[in-house]
TORMAR-415092 format. One record per residue (C-alpha): residue number from 0; x, y, z. Coordinates in pm, whole numbers. Layout:
N
> lokol_xx_yy_zz
> NUM_X_Y_Z $
...
END
This chain:
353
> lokol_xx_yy_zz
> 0_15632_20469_12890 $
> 1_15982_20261_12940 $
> 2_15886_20125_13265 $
> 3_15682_19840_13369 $
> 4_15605_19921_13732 $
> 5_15369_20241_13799 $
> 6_15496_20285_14122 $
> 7_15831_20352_13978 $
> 8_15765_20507_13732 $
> 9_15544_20770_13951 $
> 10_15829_20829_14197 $
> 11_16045_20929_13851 $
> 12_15819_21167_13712 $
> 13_15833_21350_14033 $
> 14_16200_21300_14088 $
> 15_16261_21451_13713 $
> 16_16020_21731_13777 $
> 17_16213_21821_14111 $
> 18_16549_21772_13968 $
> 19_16424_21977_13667 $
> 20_16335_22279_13935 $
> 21_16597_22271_14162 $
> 22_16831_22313_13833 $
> 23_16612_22583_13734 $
> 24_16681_22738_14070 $
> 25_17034_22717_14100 $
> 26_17134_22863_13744 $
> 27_16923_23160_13869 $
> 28_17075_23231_14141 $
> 29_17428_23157_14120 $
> 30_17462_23227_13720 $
> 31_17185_23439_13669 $
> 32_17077_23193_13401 $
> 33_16699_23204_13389 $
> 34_16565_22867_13252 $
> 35_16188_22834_13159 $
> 36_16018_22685_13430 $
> 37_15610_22625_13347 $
> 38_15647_22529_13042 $
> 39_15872_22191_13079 $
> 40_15690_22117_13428 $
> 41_15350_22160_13254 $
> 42_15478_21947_12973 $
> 43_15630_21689_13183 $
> 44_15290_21677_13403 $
> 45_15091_21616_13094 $
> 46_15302_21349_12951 $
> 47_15275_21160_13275 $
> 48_14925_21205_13304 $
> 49_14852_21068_12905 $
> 50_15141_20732_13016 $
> 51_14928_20640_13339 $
> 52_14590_20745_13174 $
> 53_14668_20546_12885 $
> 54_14811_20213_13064 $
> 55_14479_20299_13292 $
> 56_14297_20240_12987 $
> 57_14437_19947_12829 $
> 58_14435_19748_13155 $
> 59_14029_19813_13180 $
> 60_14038_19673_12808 $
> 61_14262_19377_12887 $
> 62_14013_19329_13222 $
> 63_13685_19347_13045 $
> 64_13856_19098_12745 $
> 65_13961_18890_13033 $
> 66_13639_18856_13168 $
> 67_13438_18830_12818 $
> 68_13673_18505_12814 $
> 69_13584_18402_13150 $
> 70_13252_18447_13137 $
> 71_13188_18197_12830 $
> 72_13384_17936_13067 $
> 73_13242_18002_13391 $
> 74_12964_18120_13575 $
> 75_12967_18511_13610 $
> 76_12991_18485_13990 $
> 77_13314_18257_13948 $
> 78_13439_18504_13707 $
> 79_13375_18804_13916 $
> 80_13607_18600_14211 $
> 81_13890_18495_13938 $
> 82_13921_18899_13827 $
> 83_13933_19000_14216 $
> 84_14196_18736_14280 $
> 85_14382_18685_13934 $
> 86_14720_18597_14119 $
> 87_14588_18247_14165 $
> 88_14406_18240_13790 $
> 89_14734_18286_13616 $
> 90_14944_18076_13911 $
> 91_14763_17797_13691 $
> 92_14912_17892_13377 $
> 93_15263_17700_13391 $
> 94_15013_17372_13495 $
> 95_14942_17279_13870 $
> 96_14795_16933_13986 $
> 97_14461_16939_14143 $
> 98_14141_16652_14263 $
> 99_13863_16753_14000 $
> 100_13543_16601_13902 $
> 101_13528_16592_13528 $
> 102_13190_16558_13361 $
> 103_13131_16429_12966 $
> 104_12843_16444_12780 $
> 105_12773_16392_12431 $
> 106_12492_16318_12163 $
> 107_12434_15965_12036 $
> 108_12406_15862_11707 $
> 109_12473_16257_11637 $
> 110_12689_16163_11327 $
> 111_12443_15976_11082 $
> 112_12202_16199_11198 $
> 113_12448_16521_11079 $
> 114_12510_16303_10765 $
> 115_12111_16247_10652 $
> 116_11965_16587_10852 $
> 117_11959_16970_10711 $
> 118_12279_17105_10860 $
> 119_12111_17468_10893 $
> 120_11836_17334_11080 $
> 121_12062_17039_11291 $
> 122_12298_17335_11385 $
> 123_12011_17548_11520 $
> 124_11900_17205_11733 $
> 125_12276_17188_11862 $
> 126_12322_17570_11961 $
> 127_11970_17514_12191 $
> 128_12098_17244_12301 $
> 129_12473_17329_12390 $
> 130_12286_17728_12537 $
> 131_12060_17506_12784 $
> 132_12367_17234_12899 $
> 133_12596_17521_12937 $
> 134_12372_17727_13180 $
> 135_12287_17435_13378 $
> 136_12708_17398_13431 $
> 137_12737_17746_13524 $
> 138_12413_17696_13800 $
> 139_12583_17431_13963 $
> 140_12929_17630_13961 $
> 141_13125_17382_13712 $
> 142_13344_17516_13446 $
> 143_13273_17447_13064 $
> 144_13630_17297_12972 $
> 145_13491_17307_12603 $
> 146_13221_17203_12334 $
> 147_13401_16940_12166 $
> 148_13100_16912_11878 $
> 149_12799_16795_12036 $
> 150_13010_16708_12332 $
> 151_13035_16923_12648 $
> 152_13319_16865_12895 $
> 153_13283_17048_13242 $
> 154_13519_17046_13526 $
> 155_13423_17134_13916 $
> 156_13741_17185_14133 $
> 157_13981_17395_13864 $
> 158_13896_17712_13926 $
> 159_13685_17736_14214 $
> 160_13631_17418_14488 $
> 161_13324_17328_14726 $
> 162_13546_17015_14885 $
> 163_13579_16643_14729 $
> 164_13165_16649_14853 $
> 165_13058_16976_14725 $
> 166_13197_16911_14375 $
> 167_13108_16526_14301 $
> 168_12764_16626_14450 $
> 169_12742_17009_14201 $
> 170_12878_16806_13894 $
> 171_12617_16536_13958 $
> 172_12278_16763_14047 $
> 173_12429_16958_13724 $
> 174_12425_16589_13509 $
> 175_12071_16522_13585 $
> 176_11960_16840_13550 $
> 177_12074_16803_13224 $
> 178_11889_16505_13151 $
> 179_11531_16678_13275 $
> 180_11659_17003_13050 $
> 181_11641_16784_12752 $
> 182_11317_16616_12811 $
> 183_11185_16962_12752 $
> 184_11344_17057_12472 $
> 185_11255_16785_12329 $
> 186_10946_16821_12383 $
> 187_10939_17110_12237 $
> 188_11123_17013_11962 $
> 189_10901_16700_11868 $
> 190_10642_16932_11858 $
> 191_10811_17085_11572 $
> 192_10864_16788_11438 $
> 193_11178_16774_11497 $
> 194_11363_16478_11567 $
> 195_11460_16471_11983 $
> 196_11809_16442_12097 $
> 197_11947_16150_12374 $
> 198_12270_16187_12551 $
> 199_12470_15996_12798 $
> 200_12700_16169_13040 $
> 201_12985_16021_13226 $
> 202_13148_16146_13560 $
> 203_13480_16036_13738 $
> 204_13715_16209_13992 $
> 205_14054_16228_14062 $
> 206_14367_16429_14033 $
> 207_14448_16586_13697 $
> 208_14678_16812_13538 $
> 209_14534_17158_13495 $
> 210_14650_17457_13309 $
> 211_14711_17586_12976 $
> 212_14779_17380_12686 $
> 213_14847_17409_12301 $
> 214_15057_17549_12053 $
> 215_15250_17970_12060 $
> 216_14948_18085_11861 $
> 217_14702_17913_12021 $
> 218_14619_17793_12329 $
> 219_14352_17701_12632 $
> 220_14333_17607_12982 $
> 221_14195_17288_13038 $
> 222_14255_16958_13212 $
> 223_14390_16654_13127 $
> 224_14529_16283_13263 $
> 225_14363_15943_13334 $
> 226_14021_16132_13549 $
> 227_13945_16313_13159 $
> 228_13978_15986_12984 $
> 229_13809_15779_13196 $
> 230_13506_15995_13232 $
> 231_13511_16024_12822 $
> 232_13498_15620_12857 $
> 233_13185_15621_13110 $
> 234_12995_15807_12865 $
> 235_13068_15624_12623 $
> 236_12957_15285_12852 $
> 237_12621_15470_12907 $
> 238_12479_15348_12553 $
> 239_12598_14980_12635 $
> 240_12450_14919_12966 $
> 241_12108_15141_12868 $
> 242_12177_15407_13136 $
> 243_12169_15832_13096 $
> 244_12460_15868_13367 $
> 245_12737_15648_13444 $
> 246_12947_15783_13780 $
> 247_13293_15627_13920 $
> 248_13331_15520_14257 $
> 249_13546_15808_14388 $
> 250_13236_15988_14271 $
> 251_12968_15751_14381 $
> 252_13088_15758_14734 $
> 253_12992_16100_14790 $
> 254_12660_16056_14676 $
> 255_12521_15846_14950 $
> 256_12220_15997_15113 $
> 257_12156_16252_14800 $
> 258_12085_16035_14503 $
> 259_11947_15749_14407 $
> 260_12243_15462_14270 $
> 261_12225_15161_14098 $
> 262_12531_14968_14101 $
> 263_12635_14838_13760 $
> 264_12898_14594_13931 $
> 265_13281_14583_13908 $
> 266_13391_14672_13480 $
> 267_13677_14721_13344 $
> 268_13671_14966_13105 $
> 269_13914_14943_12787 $
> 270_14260_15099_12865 $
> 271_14244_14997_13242 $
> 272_14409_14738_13444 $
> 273_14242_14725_13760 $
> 274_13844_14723_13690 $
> 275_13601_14959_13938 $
> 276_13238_14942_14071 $
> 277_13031_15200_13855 $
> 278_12718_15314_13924 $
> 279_12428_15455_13745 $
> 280_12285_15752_13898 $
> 281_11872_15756_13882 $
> 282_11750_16070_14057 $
> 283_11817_16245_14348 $
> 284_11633_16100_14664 $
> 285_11292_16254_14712 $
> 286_11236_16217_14343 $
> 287_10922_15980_14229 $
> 288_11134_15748_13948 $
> 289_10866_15574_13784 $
> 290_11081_15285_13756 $
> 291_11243_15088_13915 $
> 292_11118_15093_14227 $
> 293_11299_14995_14556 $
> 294_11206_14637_14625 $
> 295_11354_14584_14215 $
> 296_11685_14744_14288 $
> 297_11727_14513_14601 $
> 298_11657_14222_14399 $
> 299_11907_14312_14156 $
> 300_12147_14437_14405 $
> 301_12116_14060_14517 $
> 302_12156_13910_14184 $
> 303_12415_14071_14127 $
> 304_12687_14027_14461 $
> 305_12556_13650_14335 $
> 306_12752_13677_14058 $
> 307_13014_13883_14164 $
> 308_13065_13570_14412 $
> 309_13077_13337_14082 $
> 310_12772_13195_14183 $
> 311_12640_13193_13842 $
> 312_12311_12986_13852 $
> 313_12190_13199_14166 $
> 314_12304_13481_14000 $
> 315_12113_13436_13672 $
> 316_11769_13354_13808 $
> 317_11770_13651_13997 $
> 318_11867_13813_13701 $
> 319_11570_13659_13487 $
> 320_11341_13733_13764 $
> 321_11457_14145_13747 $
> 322_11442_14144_13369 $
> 323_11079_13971_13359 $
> 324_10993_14243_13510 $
> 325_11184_14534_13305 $
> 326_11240_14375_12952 $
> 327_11492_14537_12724 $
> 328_11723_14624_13003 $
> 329_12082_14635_12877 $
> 330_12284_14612_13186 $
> 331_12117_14315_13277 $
> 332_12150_14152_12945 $
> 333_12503_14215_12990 $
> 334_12531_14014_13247 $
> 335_12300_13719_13095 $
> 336_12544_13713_12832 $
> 337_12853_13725_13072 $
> 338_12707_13419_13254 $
> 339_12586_13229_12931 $
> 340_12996_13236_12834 $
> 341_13072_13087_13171 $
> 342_13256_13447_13320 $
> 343_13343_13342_13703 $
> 344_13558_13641_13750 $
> 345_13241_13885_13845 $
> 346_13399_14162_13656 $
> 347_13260_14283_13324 $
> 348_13573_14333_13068 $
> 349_13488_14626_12828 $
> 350_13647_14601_12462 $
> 351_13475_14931_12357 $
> 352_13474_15276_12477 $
END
């Protein structure tokens, strides 16, 4: 029971049962002293049989507690390949640094609606939802960092990796399967009459700190550093420039060839120095997007490296001409406004996350 190590403790219990005999053996014959010799053995055998039967059992029930806790993280698959290699699970623990692709999505306009809606019914919406999102992570082997209310944060590269490709291209296929998910349930829900829900997801890559994190009595194992935040901020730009996902360009890069981008042009995003190319993400190629089509991204592609030049009179006729033909589109009425204050930069500055 005293020590840690089975092995050792094994190679004591036989040691003490041998030591035990050969004492037994040499009062007898040199003393004539005859010491009971079945009785401690058979004693000593049974108490080392309930020790290892008993750690036995407490390590299945630390296993299967292990792997409940897995399981409502990850995929069962990556849970099943944590459990048969747990020394680099809990190698994490202390906090290693690793390239992941974090993905944020989250409900708009989710607080007046908890504030006006039945919560019974509202919280029954939310569980669907959050059941559906999470599945769709585990499909495309992410990890479900946590529910932060109607927010979901998932991380590919923590746990498991598919390559700097694999993961920005999983975590992506996951976000707009997300999107198509929801058009069903709501759906579904409208015809319920319920009212439908509309989320905007944000992705960015780079190297963050992973491992666990919190107080002695509780605690999780997560991710944080600049990637986290500024994938929280690109879903939170998704409402302002009208788009359902926003991607960074150390995601966007891997994406050529699989899905269809739309470049939202260089922003910089509140909190940041140095401002990036985003890029909405509209489909995966091979997809029929009713809109827009190809010849209307070119033209806006166009319009846009106009103004990115400071060439702001080319820059917004083009820009007219593209929202003629879409009205109500936000990212170009960004820009409209950027050009009608005289912005010769070509870089968006973002005061809001």
């Amino acid at each position: 029971f005293v020590m840690r190590r089975p092995a050792l403790g094994l190679v004591v219990l036989f040691a003490g049962g041998a030591a035990y005999l050969f004492t037994a053996r040499k009062l007898y014959f040199d003393y004539a002293v005859l010491l009971p010799s079945a009785a401690p053995i058979l004693t000593l055998g049974l108490a080392g049989i309930f020790c290892f039967g008993s750690r036995f059992g407490l390590e299945l029930l630390e296993k299967a507690r292990l792997r409940r806790t897995l399981e409502r993280q990850v995929s069962k698959e990556l849970a099943n390949h944590i459990l048969s290699v747990p020394e680099g699970y809990f190698q994490t623990m202390p906090g290693v640094r690793r390239p992941v692709t974090v993905l944020f999505s989250d409900i708009r306009s989710f607080t007046s609606r908890s504030e006006r809606d039945d919560p019974v019914e509202l919280l029954t919406q939310l569980k669907q939802y959050l059941d559906a999102m999470g599945k769709i992570v585990f499909r495309y082997g992410g990890v479900v960092d946590k529910f932060i209310g109607d927010a979901v944060m998932a991380v590919w590269g923590n746990l498991n990796t598919e390559g700097p490709e694999g993961d920005a291209r999983s975590a992506v296929a996951a976000a707009v399967s997300m999107q198509l998910s929801l058009r069903e349930l709501n759906k579904a829900w409208e015809a319920e009459g319920r009212e439908p829900f509309e989320i905007g997801i944000g992705l960015n890559r780079g190297e963050a700190l992973f491992g666990m994190v919190g107080s002695e009595e509780k605690q999780e194992m997560t991710v944080i550093g600049d990637p986290v935040n500024q994938a929280a901020r690109l879903e939170g730009l998704t409402k302002m420039f009208g788009q359902e996902i926003i991607v960074g360009p150390r995601v966007a890069k891997h994406l050529v060839g699989k899905f269809i981008l739309r470049s939202l042009g260089k922003v910089r995003t509140k909190g940041k120095e140095k401002a990036e190319e985003l890029f909405a993400v509209l489909g995966e190629l091979g997809d029929d997007p009713s809109e827009p089509s190809e010849d209307w991204l070119s033209r806006y592609h166009t319009a846009l490296e106009a103004f990115q030049s400071g060439e702001l009179g080319e820059a917004k006729a083009g820009l007219e001409r593209c929202v003629a033909e879409r009205p109500g589109d936000k990212t170009i009425a960004l820009y409209l406004e950027a050009i009608g204050r005289g912005e010769e930069s070509g870089v968006l500055v973002m005061t809001g996350k």
